[in-house]
C-alpha positions as CSV (number, residue, x, y, z in Angstrom):
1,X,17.8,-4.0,-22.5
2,X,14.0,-3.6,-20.9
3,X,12.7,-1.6,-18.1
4,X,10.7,-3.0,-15.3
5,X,8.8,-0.8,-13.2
6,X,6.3,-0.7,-10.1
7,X,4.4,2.3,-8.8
8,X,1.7,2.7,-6.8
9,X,-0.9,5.8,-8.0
10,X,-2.3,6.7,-4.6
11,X,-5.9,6.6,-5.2
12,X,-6.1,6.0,-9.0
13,X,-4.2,9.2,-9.8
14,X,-6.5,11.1,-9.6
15,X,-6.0,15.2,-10.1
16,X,-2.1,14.1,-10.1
17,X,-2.6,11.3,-13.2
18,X,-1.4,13.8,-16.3
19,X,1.8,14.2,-14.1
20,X,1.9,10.5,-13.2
21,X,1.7,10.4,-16.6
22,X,4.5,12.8,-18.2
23,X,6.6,11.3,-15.4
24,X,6.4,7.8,-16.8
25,X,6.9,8.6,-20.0
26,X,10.0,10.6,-19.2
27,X,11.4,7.0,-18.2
28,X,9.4,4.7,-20.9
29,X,9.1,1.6,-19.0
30,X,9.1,-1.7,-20.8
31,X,7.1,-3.3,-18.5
32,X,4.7,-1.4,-15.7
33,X,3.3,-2.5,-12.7
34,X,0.5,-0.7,-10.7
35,X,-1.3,-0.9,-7.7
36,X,-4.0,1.5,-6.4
37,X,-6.1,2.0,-10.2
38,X,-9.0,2.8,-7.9
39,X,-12.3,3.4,-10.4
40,X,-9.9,2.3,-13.5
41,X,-13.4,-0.1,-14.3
42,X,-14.1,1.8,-17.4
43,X,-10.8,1.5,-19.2
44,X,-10.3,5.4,-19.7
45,X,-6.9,5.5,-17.6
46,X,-5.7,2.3,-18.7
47,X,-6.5,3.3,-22.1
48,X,-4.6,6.4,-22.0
49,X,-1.5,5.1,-20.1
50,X,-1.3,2.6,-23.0
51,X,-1.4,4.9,-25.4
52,X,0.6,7.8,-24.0
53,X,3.7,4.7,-23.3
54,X,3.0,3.1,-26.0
55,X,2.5,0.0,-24.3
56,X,0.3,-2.1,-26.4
57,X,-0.3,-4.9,-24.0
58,X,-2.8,-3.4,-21.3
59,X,-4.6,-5.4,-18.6
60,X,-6.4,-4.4,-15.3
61,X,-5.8,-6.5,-12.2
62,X,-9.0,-6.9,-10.4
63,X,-8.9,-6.3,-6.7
64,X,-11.0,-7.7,-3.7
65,X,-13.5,-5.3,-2.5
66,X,-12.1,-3.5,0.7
67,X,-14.6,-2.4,3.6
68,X,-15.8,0.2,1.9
69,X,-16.7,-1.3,-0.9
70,X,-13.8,0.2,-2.9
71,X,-11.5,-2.1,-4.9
72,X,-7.5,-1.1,-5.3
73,X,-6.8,-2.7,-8.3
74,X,-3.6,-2.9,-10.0
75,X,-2.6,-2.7,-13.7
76,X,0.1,-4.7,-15.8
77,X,1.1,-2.5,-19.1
78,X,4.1,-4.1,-21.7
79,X,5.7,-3.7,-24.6
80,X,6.7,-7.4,-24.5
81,X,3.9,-10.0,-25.6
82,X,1.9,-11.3,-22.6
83,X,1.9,-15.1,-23.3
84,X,-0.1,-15.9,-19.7
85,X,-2.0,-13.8,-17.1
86,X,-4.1,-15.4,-14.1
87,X,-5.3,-12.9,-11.2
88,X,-5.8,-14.0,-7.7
89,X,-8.4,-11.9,-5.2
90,X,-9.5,-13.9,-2.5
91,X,-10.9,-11.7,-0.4
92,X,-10.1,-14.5,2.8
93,X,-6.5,-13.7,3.3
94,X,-5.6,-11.5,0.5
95,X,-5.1,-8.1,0.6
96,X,-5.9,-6.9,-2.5
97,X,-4.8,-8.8,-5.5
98,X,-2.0,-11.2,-6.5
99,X,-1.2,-11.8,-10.7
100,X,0.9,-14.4,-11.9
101,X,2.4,-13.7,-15.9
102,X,4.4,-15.0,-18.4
103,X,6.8,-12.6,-20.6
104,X,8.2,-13.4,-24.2
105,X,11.9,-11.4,-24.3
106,X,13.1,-12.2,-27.5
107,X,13.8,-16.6,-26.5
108,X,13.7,-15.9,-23.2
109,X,10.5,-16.2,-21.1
110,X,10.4,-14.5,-17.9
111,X,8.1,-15.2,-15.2
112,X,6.4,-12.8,-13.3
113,X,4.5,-12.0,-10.4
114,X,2.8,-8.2,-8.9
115,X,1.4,-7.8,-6.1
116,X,-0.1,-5.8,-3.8
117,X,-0.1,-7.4,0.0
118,X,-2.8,-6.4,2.9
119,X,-1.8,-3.2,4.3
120,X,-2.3,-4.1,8.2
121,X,-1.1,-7.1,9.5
122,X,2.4,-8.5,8.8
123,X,0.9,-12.2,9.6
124,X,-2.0,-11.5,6.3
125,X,1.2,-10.5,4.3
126,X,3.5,-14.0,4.9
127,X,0.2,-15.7,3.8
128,X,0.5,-14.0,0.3
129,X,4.3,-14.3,0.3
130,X,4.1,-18.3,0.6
131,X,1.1,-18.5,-2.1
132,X,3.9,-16.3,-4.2
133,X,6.2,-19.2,-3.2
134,X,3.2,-22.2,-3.9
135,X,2.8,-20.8,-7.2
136,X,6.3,-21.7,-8.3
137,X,7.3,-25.0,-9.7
138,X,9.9,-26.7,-7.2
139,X,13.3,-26.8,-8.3
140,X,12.5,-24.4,-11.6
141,X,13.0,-21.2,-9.2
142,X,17.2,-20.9,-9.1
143,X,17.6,-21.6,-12.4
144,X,14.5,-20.3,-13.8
145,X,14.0,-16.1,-15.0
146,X,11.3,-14.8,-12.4
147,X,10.5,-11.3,-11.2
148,X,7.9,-10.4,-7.9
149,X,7.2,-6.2,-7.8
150,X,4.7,-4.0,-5.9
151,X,3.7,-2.6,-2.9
152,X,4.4,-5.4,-0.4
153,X,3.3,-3.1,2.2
154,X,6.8,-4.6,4.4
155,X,9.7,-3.8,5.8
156,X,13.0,-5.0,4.6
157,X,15.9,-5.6,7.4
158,X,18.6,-5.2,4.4
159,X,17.2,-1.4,4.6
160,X,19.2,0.9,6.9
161,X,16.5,2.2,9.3
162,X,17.4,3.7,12.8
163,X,18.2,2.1,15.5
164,X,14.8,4.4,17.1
165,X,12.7,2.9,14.6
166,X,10.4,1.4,16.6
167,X,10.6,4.9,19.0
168,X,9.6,6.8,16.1
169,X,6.8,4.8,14.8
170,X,5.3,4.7,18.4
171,X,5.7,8.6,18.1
172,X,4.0,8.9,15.1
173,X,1.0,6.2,15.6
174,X,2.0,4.3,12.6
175,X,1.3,0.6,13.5
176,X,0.6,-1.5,10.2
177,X,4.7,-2.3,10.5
178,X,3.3,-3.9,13.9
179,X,5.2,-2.4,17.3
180,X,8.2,-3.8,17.5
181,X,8.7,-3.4,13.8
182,X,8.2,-6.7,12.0
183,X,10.4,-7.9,9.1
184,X,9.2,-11.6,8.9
185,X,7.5,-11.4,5.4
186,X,10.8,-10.0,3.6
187,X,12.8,-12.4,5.3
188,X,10.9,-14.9,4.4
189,X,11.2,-14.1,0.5
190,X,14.6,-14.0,0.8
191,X,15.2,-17.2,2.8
192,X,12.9,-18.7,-0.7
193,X,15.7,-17.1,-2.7
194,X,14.4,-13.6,-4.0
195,X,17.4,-11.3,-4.6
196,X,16.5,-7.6,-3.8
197,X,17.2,-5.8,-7.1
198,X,17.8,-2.8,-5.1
199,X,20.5,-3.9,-2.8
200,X,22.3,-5.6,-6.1
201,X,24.1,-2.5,-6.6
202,X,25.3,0.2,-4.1
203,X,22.6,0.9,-2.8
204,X,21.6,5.5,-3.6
205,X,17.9,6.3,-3.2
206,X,16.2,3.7,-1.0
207,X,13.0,4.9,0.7
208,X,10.2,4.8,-1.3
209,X,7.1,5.7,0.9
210,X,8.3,7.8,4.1
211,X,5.6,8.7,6.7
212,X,5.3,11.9,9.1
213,X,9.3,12.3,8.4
214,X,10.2,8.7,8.4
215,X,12.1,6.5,5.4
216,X,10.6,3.7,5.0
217,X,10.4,1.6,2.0
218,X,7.3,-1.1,0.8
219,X,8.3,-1.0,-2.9
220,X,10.0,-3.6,-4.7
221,X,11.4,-5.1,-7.4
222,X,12.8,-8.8,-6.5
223,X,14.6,-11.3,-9.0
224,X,15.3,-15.0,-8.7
225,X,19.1,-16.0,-9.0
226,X,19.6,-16.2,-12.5
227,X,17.8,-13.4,-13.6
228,X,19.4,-11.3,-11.0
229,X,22.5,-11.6,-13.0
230,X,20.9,-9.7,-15.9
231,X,19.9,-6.7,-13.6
232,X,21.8,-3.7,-15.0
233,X,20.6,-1.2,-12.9
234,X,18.0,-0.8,-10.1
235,X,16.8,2.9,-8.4
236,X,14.0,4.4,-6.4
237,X,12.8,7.2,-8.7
238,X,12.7,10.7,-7.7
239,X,9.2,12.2,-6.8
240,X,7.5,16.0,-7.7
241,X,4.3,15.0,-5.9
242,X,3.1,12.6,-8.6
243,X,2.1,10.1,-5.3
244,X,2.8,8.8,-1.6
245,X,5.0,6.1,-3.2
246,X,8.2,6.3,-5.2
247,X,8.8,4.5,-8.5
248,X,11.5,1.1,-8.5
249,X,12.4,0.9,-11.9
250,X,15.0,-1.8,-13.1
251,X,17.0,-2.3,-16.2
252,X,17.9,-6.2,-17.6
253,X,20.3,-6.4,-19.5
């Protein structure tokens, strides 16, 4: 059995990382991805993550530059051996970064991809999702042991939102969903042939980054085919303030 997991920080941790920290280690994670290690450069939090998990294998994920200069990178911690790693930032069309990974599991070699997509415009976001989709040899997908997580900053229609979702968003000024709400780039994963590891099982827990009151849910954890057969369990972590975003964490069995 391993654990897969994806959370995003909020701002590198920050005065909340010892929490973020006991947190994690509470539910020892296998395999870690994170997005928003904002001024992780030096290696200090990284460092300490992978020592405090005991996760040996510990890389950074560098982001593009945003606006102000700041970069939201991501991190990719692992107990299992990292046999590849290539990291994509073009600042272009991506939003922050995009790394592509290969996973020894005993004779098994899993594939993987984390991700953090552009946080305002759903059009920016299917760009990403089709590189995800470029980067995958045709025909190896369905029968091949892949895994996509991170913030993918988009809305899933296989999540039960309100029929007033749109109403509410107006309401609250939130407009990176786009107004009417815009699903295209989760459909569009789907329609490839990503299961939702979250909707595998009955679905408990589900929003993982509500705003001004509102569940709504960017965080994922997405399997192709086969390996979605080996998903044991899949839940949205509970929160004490550790960050904006909930945990997904996922158990192959």
């Amino acid at each position: 059995m391993i654990k897969l997991m994806t959370f995003n920080l909020l701002m590198g941790g920050e005065e909340r990382f010892s929490a973020q920290i006991r947190m994690l280690a509470q539910h020892r994670p296998d395999v870690l991805m994170l997005q928003e290690c904002l001024h992780w450069e030096d290696g200090q939090r990284l460092g300490q993550l992978s020592e405090a998990l005991e996760l040996p294998h510990a890389h950074l994920l560098k982001a593009r530059p945003r606006g102000s200069g700041n970069c939201y990178h991501g991190a990719l911690l692992s107990r299992l051996p990292i046999a590849e790693l290539t990291v994509y930032h073009n600042p272009a069309w991506q939003g922050h970064f995009l790394a592509e990974f290969e996973l020894l599991w005993g004779e098994r070699r899993l594939r993987g991809f984390t991700s953090h997509f552009d946080s305002h415009n759903e059009n920016l976001r299917f760009v990403e999702a089709r590189f995800v989709a470029s980067r995958i040899e045709a025909g190896a997908f369905h029968s091949g042991d892949y895994f996509l997580g991170g913030d993918l900053n988009s809305l899933s229609p296989l999540d039960p939102y309100p029929a007033d979702l749109e109403a509410l968003l107006r309401e609250n000024l939130i407009t990176k969903y786009h107004l009417p709400p815009r699903f295209e780039v989760m459909e569009e994963l789907a329609n490839f042939g990503w299961r939702d590891g979250l909707h595998l099982r009955p679905l408990r827990r589900w929003a993982t980054s509500p705003r001004k009151g509102i569940d709504l849910r960017t965080d994922y954890l997405l399997f192709s085919p086969k390996l979605a057969e080996s998903v044991a369990e899949c839940e949205v972590l509970p929160l004490a303030g550790e960050s904006d975003h909930a945990p997904v964490l996922a158990m192959l069995a």
